[in-house]
C-alpha positions as CSV (number, residue, x, y, z in Angstrom):
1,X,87.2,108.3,104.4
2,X,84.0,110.0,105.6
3,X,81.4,108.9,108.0
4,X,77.6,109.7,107.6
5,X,77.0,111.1,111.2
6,X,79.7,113.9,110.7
7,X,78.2,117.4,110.4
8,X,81.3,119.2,109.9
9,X,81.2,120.4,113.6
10,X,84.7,118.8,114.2
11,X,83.4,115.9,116.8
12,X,84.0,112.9,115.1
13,X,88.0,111.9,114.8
14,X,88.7,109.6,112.2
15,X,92.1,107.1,112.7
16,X,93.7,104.3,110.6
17,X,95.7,101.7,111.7
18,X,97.6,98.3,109.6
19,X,100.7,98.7,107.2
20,X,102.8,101.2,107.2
21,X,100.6,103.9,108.6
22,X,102.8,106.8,110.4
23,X,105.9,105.8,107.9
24,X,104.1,105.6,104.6
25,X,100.3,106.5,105.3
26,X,98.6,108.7,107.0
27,X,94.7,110.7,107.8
28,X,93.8,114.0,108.8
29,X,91.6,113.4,112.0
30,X,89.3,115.9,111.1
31,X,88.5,115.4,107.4
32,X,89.0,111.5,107.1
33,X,91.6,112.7,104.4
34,X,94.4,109.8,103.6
35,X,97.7,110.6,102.5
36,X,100.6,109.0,101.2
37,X,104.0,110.1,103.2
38,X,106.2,108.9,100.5
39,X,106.1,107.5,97.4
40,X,105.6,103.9,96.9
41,X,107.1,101.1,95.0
42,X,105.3,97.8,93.8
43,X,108.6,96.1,94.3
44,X,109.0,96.5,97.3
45,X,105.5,96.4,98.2
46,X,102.6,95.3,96.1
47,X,100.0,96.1,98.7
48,X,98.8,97.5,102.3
49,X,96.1,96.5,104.2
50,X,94.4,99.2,106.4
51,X,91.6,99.7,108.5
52,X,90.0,103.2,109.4
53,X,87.4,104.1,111.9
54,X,85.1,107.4,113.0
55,X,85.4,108.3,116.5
56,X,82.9,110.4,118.7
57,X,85.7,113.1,120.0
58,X,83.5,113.5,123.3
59,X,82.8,110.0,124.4
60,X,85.9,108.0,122.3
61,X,83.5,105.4,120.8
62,X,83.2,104.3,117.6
63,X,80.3,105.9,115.3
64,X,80.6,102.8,112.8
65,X,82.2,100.0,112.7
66,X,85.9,99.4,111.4
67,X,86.6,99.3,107.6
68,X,89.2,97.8,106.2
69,X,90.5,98.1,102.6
70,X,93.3,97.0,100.4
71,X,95.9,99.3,98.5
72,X,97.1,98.2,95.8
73,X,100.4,99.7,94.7
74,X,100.3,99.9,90.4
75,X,103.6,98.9,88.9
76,X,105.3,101.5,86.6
77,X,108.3,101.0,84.3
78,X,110.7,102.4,86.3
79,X,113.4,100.2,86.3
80,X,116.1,100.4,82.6
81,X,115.9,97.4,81.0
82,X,119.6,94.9,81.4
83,X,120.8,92.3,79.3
84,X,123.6,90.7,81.9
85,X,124.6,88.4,78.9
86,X,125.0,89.5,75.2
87,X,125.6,90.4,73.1
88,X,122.6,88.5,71.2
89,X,121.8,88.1,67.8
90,X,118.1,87.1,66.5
91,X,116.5,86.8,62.9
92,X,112.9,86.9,61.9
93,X,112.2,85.3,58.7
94,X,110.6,87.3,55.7
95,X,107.0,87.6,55.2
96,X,106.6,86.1,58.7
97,X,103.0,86.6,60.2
98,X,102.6,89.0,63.2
C-alpha cells in the first residue's frame, strides 16, 4: 500500500480496516506495509475483504480516496487423505486408453 503524495517525510498514516484486521492482518502506519498475523487457512476462510486509506498525519484527512481489495486465501494440500469406508478394491482393464 503506498500513496503518491508521500515523500517519505513520515506525514501521511496509512490504516486498513474490514476482516480480520488486528487478529489476522495488519499495516505499518508509516510504510503502508501489510502483514499477515498468522497463517491462514482456505478452509476456514477463502477470502477477506479490506479497505486501506492514506491519512494527512497533521490535519487527519484523507489524501485519496478508500481502496478496497480482495484476499484470496490459495488452498494447499494440507489435509492427509481418509478413506472412512474400505477397504476398496478396483480393476482397470488391459490396454485401456488413458
Amino acid at each position: 500500500l503506498h500513496s503518491d503524495l508521500d515523500k517519505g517525510d513520515n506525514l501521511v498514516k496509512y490504516t486498513l480496516s474490514g476482516e480480520g484486521v488486528g487478529s489476522v492482518f495488519t499495516v505499518e502506519p508509516t510504510t503502508g506495509d501489510i502483514h499477515a498475523l498468522r497463517s491462514l487457512d482456505r478452509e476456514e476462510k477463502p477470502y477477506y475483504t479490506l479497505r486501506a486509506q492514506a491519512v494527512d498525519v497533521l490535519t487527519g484527512r484523507p489524501l485519496e480516496p478508500e481502496s478496497e481489495f480482495i484476499i484470496k486465501v490459495q488452498d494447499i494440500n494440507d489435509n492427509e487423505p481418509k478413506f472412512l469406508e474400505g477397504p476398496y478394491s478396483a480393476s482397470v482393464p488391459e490396454m485401456s486408453p488413458v
